[in-house]
N, C-alpha and C positions, 0 to 999 in steps of 0.2 A: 172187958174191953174198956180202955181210959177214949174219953171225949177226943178227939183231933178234928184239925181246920180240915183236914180232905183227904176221902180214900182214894185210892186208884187202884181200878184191877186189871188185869193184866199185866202187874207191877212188872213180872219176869219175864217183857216180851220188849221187843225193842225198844218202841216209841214207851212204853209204859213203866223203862229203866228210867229213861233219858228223861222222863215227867216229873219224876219221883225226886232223882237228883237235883231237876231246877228248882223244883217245891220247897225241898228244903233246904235250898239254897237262899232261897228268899225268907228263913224263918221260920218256914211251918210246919206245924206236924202236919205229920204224915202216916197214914195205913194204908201199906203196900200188900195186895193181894193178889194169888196165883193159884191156877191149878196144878201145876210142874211146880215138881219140887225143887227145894231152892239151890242146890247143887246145879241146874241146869238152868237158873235166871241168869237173863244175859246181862244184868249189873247186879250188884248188892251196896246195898245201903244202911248202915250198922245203926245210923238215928232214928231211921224209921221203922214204925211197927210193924213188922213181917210175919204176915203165915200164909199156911197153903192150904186154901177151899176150894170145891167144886162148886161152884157159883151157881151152877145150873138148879141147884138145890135153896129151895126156899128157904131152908132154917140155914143153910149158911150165908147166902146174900144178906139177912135179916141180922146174922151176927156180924157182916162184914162192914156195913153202915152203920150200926149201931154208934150212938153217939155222935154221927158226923156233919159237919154243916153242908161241905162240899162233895162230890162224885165227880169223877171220871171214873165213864164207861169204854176202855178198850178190848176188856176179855172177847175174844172169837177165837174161833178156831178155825185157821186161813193162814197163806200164804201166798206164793206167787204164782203164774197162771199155770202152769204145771201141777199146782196144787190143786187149787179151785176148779180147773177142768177135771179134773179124777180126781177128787169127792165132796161131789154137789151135797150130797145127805149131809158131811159132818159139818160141813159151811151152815147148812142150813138149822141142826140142832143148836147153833149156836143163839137161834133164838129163845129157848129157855133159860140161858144167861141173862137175854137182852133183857126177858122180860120180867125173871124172877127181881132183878136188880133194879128196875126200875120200880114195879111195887114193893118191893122194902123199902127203896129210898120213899116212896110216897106216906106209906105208912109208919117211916121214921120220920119225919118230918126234915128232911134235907130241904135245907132251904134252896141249894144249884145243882141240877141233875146235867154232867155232858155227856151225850153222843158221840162216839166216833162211828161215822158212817163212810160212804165210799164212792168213789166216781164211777163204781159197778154196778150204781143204781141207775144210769143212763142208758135209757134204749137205745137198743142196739142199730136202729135203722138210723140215726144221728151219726153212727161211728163208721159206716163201710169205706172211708177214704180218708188213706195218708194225708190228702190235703183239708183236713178236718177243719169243720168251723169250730171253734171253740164253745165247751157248753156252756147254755146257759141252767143256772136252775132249773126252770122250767121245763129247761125238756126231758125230766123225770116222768112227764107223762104226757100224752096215754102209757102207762107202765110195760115196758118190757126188757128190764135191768138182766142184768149176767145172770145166766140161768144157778141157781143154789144160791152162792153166796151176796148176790144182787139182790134176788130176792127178800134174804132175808135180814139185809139192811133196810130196802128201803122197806118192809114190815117194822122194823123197830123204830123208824124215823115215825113214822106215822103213830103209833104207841104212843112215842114220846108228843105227838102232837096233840093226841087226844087227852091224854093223863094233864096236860098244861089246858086245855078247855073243860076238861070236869072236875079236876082236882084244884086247878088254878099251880099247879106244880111249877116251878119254872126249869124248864129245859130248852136247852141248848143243843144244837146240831152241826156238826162240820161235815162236810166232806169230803175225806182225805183224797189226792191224785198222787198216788206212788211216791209214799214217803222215804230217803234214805240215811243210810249217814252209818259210822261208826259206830262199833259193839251191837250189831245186830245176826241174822240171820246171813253168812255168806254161804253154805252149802248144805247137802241133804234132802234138796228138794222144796225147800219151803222159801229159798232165797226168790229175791225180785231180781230183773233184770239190770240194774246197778250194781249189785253184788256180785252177781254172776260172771257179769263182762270182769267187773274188776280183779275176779277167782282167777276166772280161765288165763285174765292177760297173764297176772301172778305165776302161773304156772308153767306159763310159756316161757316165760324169763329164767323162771328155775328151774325148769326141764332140757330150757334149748330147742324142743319144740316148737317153732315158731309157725303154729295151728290151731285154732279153735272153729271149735262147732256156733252156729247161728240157728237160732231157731226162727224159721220163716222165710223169706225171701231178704229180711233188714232194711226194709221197707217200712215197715209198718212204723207209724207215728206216736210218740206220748210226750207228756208232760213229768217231769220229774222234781220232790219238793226235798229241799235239802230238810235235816230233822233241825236244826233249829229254828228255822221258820215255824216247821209245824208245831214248836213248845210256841213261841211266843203267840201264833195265832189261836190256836188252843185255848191259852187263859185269855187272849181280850175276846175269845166270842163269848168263852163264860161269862164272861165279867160283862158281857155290851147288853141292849136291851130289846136285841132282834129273838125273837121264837123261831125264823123262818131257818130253815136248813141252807146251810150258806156252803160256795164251795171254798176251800181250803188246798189249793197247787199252785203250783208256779205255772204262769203263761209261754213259759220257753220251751216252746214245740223242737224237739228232734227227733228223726228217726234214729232205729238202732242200729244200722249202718252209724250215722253218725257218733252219737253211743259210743260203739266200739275206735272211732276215729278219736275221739279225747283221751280215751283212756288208753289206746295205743301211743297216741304224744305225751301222754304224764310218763309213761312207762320208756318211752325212750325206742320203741320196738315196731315193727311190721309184722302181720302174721296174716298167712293165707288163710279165706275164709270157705267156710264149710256150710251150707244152708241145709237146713235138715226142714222141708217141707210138709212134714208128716207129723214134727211136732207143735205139742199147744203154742197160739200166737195172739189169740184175745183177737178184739175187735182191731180193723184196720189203722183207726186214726184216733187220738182221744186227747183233747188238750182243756184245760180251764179258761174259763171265761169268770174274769175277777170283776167286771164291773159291779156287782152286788157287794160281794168284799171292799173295796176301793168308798163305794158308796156310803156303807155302815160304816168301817170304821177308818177309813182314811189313810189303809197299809194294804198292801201284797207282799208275798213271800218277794224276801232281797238277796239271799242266796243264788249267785249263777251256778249255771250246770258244771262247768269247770274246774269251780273254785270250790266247790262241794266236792265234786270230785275227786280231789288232790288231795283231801284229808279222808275220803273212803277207803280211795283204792291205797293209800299209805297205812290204811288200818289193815285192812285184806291181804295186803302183800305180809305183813309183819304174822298174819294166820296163817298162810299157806308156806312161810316160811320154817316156821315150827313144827309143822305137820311134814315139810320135809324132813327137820331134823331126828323128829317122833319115829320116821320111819326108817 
C-alpha cells in the first residue's frame, strides 16, 4: 500500500462514488475501498487506488488505512426502508465494519477519522406526526433509534466519541437525512424513496401506464438532501473542530404525496395513486433541524428539492429506459 491523503470505504456505494470523484477532483489521492466487487461499484474511478475488502475483518481495515492521513467511514450495509425493516441483523453486523475501521485508523495513526451516521438514530417517539418538529441533536436521547440499523449507528457514533476521549483520536460525525442524487441505487430494493418515485414515474411514461403503487397513506413527512450538499458538508465537518455529532439534511420538509407531485411535474404526466398500507413506511414525520449546523459552520444544505430532482429523476429516466431497450 503507497501513503494517500484519504481512504474511503464504501467507495462502490452511492454517496462513497460521488466522495471519491470530488476528492480527486480536488488533487488528492485517493483509496477507494469496497466489499462488491468492482463490476458492481456504482462509479469507478481509474486515479484512485481501488480494491475490494471485507472491512468487517481486522487485518483488512488495518490494510485498508494503512498509510492514510484521512478516513471516511461509509461502509454499512443498508438501504432503504424496505430494506432496513426486513433485515434489522444485517444492518446491525455492520457494526464490525464500524468498529474494526475505527481501531485500525486508531492504531494507524489517522490523523481525521469520519462517521457517516443517520437520522435513524432519533427516537421514534419525536417522529409519530407528519407535522414534525424538526430534530434536534439532542433528541438522540433517551435512546430509542430505528430498531437494527439505528441502533447500530448510534453504537458507532458513541465509539467514535469515546476513541476521541481515550485515544485523543479526532473524529467526526454527521448525520445523514436521506441522501439522493445520480448514479445511485434506483431499484432492487435497496433504493430510497427519491429513486423509486423517480423509477415508478419513469415507467409510467414508458409503459403508458399511468399508475404507481405508494407505500403508506403519502402522508408521511421527510427531509430530503441532494448528494452535493452532502459532499461539500461532509469535508467541512472533517475539516471543522466540532466532535459533537452534527445533523447533515436539508430543512425542506415534504410529504411523499408531495414527492410524487414534483416528480410527476418534471415528468410532464398524472398518474393514479395506489397506497399499499401494509408496506414498510418508517416513522410518521422526520425533518432536520440545522440550527447546530448553521451555528458551527455557517452553511446548510442549498440544493432545493426540485432542482435536485430534475437531474435525478433525468438520470433514472435514462436507466429505465435502457432496461426497456434490454428487454
Amino acid at each position: 500500500m503507497s501513503n494517500v491523503d484519504v481512504v474511503v470505504a464504501g467507495a462502490g456505494g452511492f454517496i462513497g462514488g460521488h466522495l471519491v470523484g470530488d476528492l480527486l477532483g480536488q488533487g488528492l489521492s485517493v483509496r477507494a475501498v469496497d466489499v462488491k466487487p468492482q463490476s458492481s461499484w456504482y462509479q469507478a474511478h481509474p486515479e484512485a487506488e481501488s480494491y475490494v475488502a471485507d472491512l468487517s475483518l481486522f487485518d483488512a481495515a488495518m490494510r485498508a488505512v494503512k498509510g492514510a492521513s484521512q478516513v471516511y467511514m461509509l461502509a454499512a450495509d443498508m438501504g432503504g426502508m424496505g430494506f432496513i425493516e426486513n433485515n434489522k441483523a444485517a444492518c446491525m453486523l455492520s457494526v464490525l465494519t464500524s468498529t474494526h475501521m475505527l481501531k485500525a485508523s486508531q492504531e494507524s495513526g489517522v490523523q481525521r477519522y469520519f462517521y457517516s451516521s443517520s437520522a435513524c438514530v432519533y427516537a421514534a417517539g419525536h417522529q409519530t406526526d407528519p407535522n414534525v418538529t424538526a430534530l434536534r441533536e439532542s433528541d438522540a436521547y433517551p435512546a430509542m433509534p430505528e430498531d437494527g440499523y439505528g441502533w447500530e449507528k448510534l453504537f458507532s457514533e458513541r465509539m467514535c466519541r469515546h476513541f476521541a476521549e481515550d485515544f485523543g483520536m479526532v473524529t467526526r460525525v454527521a448525520r445523514y437525512h436521506n441522501v439522493y442524487g445520480p448514479d445511485g441505487t434506483w431499484t432492487g430494493g435497496r433504493e430510497k424513496a427519491p429513486a423509486a418515485i423517480c423509477r415508478k414515474i419513469a415507467m409510467a411514461v414508458h409503459s403508458g401506464r399511468r399508475e404507481i403503487d405508494i407505500w403508506g397513506d403519502g402522508n408521511q413527512t421527510r427531509s430530503f438532501m441532494y448528494i452535493d450538499d452532502c459532499l461539500k458538508g461532509s469535508q467541512m465537518i472533517m475539516a471543522g473542530d466540532s466532535g459533537v455529532p452534527v445533523n447533515l439534511g436539508s430543512s425542506e420538509l415534504v410529504s411523499i404525496n408531495q414527492l410524487v407531485d414534483i416528480v410527476e411535474d418534471i415528468a410532464g404526466i398524472k398518474c393514479r395513486r395506489n397506497y399499499d398500507l401494509t408496506a414498510p413506511q418508517g416513522v410518521r414525520g422526520r425533518n432536520s433541524d440545522n440550527s447546530l449546523l448553521l451555528e458551527t459552520y455557517g452553511w446548510e444544505p442549498q440544493v432545493s428539492l426540485r432542482a435536485g430532482l430534475e437531474r435525478t429523476y433525468k438520470w433514472v429516466y435514462d436507466q429505465v429506459a435502457n432496461s426497456f431497450v434490454d428487454a
